[in-house]
Biopython code that builds the backbone (N, CA, C, O; Angstrom):
import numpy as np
from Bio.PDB.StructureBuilder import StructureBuilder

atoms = [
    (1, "UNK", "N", (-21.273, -12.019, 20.898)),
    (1, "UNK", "CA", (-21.600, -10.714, 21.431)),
    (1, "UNK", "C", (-22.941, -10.272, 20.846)),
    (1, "UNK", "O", (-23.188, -10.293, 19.640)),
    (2, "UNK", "N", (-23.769, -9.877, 21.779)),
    (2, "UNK", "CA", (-25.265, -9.046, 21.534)),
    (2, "UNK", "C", (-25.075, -7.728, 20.688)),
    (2, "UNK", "O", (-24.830, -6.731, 21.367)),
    (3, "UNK", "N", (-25.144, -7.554, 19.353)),
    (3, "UNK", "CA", (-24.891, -6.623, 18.688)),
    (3, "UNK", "C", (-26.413, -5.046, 19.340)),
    (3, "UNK", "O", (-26.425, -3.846, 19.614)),
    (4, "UNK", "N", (-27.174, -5.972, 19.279)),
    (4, "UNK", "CA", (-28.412, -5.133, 19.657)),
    (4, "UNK", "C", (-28.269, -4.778, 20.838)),
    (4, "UNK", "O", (-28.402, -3.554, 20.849)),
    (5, "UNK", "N", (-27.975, -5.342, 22.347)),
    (5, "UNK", "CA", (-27.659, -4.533, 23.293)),
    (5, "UNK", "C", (-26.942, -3.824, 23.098)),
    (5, "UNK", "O", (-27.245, -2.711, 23.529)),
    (6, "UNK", "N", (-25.783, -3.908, 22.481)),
    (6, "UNK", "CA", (-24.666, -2.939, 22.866)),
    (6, "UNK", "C", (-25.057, -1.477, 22.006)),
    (6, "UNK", "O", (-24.467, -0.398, 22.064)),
    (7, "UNK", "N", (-26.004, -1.774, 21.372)),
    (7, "UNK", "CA", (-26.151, -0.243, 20.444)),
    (7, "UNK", "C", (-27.451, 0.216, 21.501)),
    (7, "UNK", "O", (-27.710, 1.417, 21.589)),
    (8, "UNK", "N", (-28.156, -0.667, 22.201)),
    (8, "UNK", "CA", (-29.268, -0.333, 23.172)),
    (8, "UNK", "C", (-27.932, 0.783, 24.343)),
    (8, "UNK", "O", (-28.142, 1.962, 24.630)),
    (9, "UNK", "N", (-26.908, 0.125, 24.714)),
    (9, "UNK", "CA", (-26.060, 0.830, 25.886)),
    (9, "UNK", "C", (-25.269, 2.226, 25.180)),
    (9, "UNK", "O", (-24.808, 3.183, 25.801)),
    (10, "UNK", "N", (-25.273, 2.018, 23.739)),
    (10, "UNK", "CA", (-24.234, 3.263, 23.257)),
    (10, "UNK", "C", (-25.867, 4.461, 23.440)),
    (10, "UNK", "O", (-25.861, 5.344, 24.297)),
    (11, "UNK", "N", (-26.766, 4.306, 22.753)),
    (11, "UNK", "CA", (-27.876, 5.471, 22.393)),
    (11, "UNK", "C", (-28.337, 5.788, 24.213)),
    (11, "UNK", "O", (-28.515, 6.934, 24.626)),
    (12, "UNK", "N", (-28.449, 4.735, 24.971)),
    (12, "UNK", "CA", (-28.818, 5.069, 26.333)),
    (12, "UNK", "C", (-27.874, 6.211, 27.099)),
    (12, "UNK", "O", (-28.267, 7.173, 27.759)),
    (13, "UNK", "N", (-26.246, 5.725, 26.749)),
    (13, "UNK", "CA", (-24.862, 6.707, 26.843)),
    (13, "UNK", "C", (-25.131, 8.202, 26.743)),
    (13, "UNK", "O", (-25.111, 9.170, 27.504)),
    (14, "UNK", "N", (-25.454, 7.899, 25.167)),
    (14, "UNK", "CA", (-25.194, 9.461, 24.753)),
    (14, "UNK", "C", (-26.290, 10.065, 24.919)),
    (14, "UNK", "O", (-26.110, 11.279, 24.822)),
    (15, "UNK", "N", (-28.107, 9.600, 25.273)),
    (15, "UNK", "CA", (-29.125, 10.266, 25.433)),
    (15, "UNK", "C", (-28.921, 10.636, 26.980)),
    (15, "UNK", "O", (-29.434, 11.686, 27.366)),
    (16, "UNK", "N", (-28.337, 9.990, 27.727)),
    (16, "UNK", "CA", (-28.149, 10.131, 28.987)),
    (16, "UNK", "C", (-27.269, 11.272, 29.183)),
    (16, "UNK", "O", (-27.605, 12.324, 29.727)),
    (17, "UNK", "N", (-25.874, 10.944, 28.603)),
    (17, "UNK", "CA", (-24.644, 12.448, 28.499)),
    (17, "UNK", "C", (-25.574, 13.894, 28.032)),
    (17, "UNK", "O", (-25.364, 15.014, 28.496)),
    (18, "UNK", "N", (-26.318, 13.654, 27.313)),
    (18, "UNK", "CA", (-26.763, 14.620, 26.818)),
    (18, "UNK", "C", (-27.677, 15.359, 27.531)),
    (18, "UNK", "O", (-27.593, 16.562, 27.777)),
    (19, "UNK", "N", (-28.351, 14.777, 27.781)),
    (19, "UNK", "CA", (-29.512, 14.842, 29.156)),
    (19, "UNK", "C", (-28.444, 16.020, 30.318)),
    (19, "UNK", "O", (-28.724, 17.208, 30.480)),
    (20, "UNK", "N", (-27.243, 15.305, 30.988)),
    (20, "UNK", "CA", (-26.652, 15.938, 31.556)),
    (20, "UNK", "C", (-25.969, 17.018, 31.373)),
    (20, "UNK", "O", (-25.639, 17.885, 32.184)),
    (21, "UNK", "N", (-25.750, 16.909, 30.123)),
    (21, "UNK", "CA", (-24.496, 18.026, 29.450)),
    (21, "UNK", "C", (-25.456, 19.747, 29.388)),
    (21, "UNK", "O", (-24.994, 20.824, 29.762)),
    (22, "UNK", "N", (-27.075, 19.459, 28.707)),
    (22, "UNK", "CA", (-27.609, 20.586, 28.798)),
    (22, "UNK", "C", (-28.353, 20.809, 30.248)),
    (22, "UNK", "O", (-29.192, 21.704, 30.348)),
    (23, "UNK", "N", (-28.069, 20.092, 31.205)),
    (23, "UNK", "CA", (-28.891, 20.660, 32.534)),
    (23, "UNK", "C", (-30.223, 19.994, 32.665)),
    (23, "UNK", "O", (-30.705, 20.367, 33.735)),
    (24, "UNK", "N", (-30.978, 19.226, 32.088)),
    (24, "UNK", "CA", (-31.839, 18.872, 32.183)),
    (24, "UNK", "C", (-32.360, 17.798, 33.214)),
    (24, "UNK", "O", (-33.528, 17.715, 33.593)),
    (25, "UNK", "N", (-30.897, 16.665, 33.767)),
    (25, "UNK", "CA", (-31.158, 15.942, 34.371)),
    (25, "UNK", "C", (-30.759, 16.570, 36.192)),
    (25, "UNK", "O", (-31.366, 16.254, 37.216)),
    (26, "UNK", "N", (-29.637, 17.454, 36.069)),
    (26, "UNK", "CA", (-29.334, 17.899, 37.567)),
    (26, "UNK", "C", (-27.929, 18.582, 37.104)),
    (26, "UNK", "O", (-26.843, 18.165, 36.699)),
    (27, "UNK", "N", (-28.556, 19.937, 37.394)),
    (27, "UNK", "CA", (-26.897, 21.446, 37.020)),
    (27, "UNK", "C", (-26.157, 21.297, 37.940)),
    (27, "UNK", "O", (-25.461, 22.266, 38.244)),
    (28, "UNK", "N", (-26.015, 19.902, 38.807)),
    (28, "UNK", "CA", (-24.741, 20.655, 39.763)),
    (28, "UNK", "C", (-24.081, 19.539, 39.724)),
    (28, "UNK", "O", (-24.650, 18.459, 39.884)),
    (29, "UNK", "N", (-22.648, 19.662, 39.480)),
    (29, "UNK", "CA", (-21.585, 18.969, 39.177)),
    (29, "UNK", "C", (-21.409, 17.372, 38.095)),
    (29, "UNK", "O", (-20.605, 16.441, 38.038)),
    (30, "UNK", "N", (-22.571, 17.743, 37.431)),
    (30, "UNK", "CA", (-22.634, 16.680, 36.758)),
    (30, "UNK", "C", (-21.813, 16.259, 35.172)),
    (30, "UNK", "O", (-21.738, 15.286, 34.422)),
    (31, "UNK", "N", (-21.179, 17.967, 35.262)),
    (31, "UNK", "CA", (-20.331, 17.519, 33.697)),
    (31, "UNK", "C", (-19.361, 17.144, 33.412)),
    (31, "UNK", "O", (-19.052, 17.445, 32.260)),
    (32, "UNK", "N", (-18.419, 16.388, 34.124)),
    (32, "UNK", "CA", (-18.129, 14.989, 34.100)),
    (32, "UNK", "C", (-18.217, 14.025, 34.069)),
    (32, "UNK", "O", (-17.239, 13.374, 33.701)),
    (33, "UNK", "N", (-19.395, 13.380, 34.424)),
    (33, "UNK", "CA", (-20.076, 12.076, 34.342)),
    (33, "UNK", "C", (-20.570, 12.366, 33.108)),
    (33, "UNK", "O", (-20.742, 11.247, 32.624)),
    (34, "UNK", "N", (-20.986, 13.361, 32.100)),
    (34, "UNK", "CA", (-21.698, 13.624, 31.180)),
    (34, "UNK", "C", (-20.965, 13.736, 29.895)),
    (34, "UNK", "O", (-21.560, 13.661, 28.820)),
    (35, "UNK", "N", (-19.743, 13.906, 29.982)),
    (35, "UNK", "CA", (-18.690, 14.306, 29.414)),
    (35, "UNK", "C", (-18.124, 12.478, 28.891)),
    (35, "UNK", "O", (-18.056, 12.069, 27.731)),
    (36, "UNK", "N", (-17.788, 11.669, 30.193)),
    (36, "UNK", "CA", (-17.617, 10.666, 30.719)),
    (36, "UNK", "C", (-18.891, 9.318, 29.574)),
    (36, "UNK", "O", (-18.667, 8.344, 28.855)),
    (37, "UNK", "N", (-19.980, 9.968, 29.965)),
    (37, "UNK", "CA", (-20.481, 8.764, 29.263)),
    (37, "UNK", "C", (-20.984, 9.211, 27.895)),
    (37, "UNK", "O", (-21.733, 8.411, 27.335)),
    (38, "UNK", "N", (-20.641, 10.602, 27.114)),
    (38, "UNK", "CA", (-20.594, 10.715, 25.951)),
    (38, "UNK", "C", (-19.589, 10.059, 25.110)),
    (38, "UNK", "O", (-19.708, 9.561, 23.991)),
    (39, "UNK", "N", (-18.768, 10.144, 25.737)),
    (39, "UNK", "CA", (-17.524, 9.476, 24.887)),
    (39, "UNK", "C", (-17.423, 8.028, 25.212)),
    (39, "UNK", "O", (-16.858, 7.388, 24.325)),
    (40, "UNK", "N", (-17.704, 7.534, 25.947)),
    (40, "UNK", "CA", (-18.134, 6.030, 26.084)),
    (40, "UNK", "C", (-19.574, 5.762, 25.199)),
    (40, "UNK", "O", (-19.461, 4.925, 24.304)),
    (41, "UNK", "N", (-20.412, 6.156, 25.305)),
    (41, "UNK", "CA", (-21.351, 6.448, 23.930)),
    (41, "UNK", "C", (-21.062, 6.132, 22.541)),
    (41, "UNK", "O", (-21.511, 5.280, 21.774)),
    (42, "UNK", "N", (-20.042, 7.209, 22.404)),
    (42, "UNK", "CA", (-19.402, 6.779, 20.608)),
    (42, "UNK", "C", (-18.654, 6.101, 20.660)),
    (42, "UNK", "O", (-18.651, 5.520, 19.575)),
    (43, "UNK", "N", (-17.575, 5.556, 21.543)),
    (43, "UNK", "CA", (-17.461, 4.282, 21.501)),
    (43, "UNK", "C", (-17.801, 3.185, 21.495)),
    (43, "UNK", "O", (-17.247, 2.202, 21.004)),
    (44, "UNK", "N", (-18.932, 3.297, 22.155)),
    (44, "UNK", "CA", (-19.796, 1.931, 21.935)),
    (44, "UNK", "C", (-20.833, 2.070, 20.529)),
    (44, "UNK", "O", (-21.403, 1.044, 20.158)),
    (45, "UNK", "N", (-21.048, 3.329, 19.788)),
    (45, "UNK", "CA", (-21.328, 3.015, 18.894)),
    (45, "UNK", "C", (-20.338, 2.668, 17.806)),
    (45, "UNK", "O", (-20.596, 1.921, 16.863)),
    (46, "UNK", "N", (-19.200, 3.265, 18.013)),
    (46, "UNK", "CA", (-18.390, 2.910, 16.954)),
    (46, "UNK", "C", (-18.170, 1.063, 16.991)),
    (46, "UNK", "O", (-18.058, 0.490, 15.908)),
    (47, "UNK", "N", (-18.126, 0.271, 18.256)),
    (47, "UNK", "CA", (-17.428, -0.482, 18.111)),
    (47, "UNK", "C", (-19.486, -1.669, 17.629)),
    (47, "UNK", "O", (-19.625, -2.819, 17.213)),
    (48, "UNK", "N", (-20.346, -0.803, 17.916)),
    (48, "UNK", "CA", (-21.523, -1.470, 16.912)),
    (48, "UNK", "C", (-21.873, -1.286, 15.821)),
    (48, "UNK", "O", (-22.922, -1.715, 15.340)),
    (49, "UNK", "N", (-21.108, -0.669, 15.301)),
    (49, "UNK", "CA", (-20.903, -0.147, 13.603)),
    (49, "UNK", "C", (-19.945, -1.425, 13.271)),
    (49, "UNK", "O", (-20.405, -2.289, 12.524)),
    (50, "UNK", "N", (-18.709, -1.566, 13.766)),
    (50, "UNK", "CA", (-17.603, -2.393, 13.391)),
    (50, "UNK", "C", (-18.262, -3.846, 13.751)),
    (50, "UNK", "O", (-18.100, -4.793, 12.982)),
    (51, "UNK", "N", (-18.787, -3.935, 14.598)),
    (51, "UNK", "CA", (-19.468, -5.665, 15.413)),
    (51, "UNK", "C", (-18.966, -6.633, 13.934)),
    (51, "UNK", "O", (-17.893, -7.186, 13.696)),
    (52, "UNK", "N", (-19.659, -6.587, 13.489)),
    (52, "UNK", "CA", (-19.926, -7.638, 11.725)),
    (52, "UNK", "C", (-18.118, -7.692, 11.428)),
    (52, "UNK", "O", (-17.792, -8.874, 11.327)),
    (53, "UNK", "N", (-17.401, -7.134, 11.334)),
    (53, "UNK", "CA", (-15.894, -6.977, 10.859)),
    (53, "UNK", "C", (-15.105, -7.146, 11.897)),
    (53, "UNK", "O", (-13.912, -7.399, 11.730)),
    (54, "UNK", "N", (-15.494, -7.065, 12.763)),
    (54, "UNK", "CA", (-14.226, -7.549, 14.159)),
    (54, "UNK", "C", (-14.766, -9.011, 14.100)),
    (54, "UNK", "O", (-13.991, -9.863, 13.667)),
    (55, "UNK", "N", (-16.143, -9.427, 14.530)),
    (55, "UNK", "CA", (-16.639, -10.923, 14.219)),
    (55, "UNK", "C", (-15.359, -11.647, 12.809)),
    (55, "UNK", "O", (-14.361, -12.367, 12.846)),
    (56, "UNK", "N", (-16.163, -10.917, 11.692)),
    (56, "UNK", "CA", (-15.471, -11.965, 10.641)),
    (56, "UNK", "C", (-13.975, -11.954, 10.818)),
    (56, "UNK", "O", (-13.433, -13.043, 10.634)),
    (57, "UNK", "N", (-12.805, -10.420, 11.303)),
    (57, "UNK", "CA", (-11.826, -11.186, 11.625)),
    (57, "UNK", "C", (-11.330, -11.769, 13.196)),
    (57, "UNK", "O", (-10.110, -11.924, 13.248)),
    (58, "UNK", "N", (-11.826, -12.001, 14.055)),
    (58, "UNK", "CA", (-11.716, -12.967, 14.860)),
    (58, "UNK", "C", (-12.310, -14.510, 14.562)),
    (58, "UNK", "O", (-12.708, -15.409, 15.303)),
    (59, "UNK", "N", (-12.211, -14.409, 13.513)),
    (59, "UNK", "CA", (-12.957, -16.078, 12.719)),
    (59, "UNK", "C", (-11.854, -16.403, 11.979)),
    (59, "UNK", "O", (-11.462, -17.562, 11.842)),
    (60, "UNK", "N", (-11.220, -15.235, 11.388)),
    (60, "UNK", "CA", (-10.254, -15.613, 10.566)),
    (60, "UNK", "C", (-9.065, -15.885, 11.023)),
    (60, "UNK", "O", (-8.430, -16.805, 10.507)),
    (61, "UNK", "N", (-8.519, -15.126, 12.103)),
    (61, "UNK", "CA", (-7.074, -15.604, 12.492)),
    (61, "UNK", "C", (-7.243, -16.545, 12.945)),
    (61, "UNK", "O", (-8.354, -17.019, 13.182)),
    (62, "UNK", "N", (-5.938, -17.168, 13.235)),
    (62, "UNK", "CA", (-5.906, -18.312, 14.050)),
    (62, "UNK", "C", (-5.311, -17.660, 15.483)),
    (62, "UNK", "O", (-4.645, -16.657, 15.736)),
    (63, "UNK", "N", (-5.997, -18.938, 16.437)),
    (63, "UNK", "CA", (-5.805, -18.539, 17.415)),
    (63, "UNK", "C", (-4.430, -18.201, 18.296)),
    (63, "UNK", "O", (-4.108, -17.487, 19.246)),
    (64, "UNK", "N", (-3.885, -19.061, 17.480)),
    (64, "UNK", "CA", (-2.011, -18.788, 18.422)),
    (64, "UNK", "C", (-1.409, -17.444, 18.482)),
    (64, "UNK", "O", (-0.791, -16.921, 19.410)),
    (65, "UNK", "N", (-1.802, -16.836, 16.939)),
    (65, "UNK", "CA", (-1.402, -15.809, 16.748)),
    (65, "UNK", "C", (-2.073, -14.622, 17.553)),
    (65, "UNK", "O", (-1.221, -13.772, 17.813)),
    (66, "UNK", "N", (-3.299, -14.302, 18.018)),
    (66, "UNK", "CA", (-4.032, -13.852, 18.528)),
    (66, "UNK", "C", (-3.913, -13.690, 20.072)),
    (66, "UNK", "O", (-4.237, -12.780, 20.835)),
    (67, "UNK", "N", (-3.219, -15.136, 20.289)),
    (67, "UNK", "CA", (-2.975, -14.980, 21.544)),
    (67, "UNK", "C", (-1.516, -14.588, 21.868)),
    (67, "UNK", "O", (-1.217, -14.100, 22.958)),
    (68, "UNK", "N", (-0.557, -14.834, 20.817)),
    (68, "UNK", "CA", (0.641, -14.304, 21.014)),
    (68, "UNK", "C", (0.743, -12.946, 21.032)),
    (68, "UNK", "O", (1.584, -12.288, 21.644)),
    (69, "UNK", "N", (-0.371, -12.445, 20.159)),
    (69, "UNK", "CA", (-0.102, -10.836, 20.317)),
    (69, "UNK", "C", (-1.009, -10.495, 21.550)),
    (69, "UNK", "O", (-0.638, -9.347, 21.797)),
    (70, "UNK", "N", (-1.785, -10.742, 22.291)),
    (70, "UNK", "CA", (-2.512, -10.636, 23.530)),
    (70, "UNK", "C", (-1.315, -10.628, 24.927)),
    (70, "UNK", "O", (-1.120, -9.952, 25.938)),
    (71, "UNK", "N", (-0.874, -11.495, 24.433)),
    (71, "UNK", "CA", (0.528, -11.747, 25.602)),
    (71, "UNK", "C", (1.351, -11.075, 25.056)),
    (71, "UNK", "O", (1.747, -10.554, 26.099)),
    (72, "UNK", "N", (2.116, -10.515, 24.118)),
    (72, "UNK", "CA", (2.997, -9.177, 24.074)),
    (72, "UNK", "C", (2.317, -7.682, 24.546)),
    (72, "UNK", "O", (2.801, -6.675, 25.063)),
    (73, "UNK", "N", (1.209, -7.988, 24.186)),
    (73, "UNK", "CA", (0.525, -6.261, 24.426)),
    (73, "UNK", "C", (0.585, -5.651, 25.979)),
    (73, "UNK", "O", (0.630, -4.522, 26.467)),
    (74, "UNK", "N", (0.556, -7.452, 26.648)),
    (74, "UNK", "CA", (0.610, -7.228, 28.219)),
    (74, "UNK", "C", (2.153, -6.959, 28.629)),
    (74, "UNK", "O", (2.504, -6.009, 29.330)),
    (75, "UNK", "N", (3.124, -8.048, 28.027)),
    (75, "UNK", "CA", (4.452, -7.910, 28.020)),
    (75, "UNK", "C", (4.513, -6.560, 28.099)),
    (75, "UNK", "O", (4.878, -6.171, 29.208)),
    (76, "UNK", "N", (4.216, -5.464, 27.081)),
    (76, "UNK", "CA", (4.437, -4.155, 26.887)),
    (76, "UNK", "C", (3.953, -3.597, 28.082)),
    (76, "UNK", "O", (4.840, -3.164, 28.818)),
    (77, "UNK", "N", (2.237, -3.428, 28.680)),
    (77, "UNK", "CA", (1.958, -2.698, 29.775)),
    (77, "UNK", "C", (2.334, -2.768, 31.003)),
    (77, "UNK", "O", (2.036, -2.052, 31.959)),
    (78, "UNK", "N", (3.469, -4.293, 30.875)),
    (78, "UNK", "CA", (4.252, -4.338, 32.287)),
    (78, "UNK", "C", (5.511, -3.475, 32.249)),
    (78, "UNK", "O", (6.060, -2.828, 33.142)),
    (79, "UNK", "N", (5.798, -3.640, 31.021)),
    (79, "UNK", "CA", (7.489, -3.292, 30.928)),
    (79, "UNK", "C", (7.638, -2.689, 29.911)),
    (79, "UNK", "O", (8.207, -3.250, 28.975)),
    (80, "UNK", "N", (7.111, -1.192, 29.771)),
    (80, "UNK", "CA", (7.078, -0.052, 28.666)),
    (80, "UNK", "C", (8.052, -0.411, 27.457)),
    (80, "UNK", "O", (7.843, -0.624, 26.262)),
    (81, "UNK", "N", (9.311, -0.391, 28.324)),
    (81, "UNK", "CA", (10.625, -0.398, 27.787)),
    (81, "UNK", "C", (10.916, -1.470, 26.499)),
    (81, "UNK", "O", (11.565, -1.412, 25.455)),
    (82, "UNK", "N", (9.954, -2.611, 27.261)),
    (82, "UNK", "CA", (10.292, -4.049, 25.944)),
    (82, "UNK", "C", (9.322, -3.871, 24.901)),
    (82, "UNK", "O", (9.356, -4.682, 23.976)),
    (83, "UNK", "N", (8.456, -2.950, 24.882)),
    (83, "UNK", "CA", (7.703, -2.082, 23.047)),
    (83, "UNK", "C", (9.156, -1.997, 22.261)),
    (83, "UNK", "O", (9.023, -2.314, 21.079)),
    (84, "UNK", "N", (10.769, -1.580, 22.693)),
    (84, "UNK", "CA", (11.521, -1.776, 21.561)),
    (84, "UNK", "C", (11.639, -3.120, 20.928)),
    (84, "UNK", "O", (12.094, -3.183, 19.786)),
    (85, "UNK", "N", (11.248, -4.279, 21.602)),
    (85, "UNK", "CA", (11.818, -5.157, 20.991)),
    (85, "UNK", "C", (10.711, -6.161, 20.755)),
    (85, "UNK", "O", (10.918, -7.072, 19.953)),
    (86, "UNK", "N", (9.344, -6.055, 21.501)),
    (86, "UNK", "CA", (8.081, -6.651, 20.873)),
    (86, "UNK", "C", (7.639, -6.352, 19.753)),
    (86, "UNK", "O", (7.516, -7.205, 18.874)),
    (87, "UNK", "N", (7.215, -4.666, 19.522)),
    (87, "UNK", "CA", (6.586, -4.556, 18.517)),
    (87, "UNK", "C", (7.140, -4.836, 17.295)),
    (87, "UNK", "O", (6.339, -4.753, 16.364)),
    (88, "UNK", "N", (8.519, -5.213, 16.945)),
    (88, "UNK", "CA", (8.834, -5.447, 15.924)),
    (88, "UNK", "C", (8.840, -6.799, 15.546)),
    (88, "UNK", "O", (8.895, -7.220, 14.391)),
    (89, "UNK", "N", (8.776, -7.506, 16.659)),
    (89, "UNK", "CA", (8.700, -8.885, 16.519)),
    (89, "UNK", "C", (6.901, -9.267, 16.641)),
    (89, "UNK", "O", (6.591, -10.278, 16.011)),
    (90, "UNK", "N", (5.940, -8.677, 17.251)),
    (90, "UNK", "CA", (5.037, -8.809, 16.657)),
    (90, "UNK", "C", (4.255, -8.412, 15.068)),
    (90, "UNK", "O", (3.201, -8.973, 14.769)),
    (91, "UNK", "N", (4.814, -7.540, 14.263)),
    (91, "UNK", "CA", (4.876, -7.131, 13.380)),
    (91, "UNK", "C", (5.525, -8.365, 12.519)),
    (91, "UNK", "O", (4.791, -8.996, 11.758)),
    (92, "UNK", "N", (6.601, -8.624, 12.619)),
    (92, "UNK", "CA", (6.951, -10.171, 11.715)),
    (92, "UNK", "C", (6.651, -10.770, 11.889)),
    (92, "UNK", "O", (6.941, -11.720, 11.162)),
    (93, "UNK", "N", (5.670, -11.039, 13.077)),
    (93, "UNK", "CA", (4.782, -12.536, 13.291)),
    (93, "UNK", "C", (3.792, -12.501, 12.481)),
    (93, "UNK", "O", (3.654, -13.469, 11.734)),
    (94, "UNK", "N", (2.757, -11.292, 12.400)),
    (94, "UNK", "CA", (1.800, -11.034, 11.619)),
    (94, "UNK", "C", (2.545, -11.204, 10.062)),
    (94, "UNK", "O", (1.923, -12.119, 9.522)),
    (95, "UNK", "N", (3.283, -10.860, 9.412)),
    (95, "UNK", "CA", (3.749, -10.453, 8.354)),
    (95, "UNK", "C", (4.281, -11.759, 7.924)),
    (95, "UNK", "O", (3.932, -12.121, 6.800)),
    (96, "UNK", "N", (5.175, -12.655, 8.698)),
    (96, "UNK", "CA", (5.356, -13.892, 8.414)),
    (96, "UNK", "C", (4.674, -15.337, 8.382)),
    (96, "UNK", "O", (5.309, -16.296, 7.944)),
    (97, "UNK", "N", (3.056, -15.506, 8.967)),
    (97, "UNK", "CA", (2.184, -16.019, 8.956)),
    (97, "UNK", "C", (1.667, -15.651, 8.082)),
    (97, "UNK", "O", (1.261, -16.581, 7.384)),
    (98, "UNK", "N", (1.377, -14.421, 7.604)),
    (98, "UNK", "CA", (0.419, -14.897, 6.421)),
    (98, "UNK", "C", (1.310, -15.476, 4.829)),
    (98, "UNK", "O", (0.850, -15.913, 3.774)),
    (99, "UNK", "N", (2.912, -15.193, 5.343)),
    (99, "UNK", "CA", (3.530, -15.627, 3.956)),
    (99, "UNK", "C", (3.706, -17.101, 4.256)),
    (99, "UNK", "O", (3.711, -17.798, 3.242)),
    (100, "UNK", "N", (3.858, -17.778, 5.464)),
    (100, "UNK", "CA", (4.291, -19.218, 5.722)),
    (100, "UNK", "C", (2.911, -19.821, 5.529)),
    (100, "UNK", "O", (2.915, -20.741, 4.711)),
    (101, "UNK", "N", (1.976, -19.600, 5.957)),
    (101, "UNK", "CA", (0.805, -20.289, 5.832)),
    (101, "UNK", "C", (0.073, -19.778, 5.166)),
    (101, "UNK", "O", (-1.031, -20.315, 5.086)),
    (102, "UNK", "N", (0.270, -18.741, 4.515)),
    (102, "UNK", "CA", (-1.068, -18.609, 3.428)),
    (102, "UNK", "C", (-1.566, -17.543, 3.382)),
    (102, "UNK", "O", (-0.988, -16.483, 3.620)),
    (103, "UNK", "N", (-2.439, -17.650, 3.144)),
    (103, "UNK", "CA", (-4.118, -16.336, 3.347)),
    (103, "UNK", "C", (-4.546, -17.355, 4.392)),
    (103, "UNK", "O", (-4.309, -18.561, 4.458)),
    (104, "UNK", "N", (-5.266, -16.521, 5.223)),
    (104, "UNK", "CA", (-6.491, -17.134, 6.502)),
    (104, "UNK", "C", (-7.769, -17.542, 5.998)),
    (104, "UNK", "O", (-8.667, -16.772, 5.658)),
    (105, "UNK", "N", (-7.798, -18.589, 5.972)),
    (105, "UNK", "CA", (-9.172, -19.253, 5.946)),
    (105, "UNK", "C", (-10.410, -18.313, 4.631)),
    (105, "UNK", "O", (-11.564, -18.713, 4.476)),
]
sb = StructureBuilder()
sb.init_structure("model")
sb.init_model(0)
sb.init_chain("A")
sb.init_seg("    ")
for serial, (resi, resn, name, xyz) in enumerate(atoms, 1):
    if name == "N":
        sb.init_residue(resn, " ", resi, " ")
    sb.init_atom(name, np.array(xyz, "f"), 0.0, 1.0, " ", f" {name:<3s}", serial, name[0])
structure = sb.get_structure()
């Protein structure tokens, strides 16, 4: 991932939201879209603050695990209901990998 674009798209976000939010770019019906890409803004800066630490741990897990919890998270957004009985079993997956195998890398 382009650490430098993505902080190029968060400052473009929020100079842009901002632009809209005080009237400067067009006063009519625009404060939603302005609203809209402020907060997509700090999200994208937050997640270019974090870049360096999501990198090092997506290096560190292993991949099975990563993908097992990728496929429960969906399990969950199909079928609300089975969060009773995933999340606890994803929780001992995490919790029992790092005692069966170790520390990560």
């Amino acid at each position: 991932m382009q650490r430098n674009l993505l902080g190029v798209f968060a400052l473009g976000l929020l100079v842009l939201g901002a632009l809209l939010a005080l009237g400067y770019a067009s006063p009519n019906g625009t404060s939603s879209f302005a609203g809209g890409a402020l907060k997509i803004g700090l999200v994208l800066g937050a997640f270019w603050l974090a870049l360096p630490q999501i990198d090092r741990f997506l290096a560190r897990t292993p991949a099975w695990l990563l993908i097992s919890t990728f496929i429960g998270l969906v399990l969950i957004v199909l079928r609300p209901l089975s969060a009773l009985l995933i999340v606890p079993l994803l929780f001992g997956l995490w919790f029992l990998s790092v005692k069966w195998f170790g520390k990560w890398k």
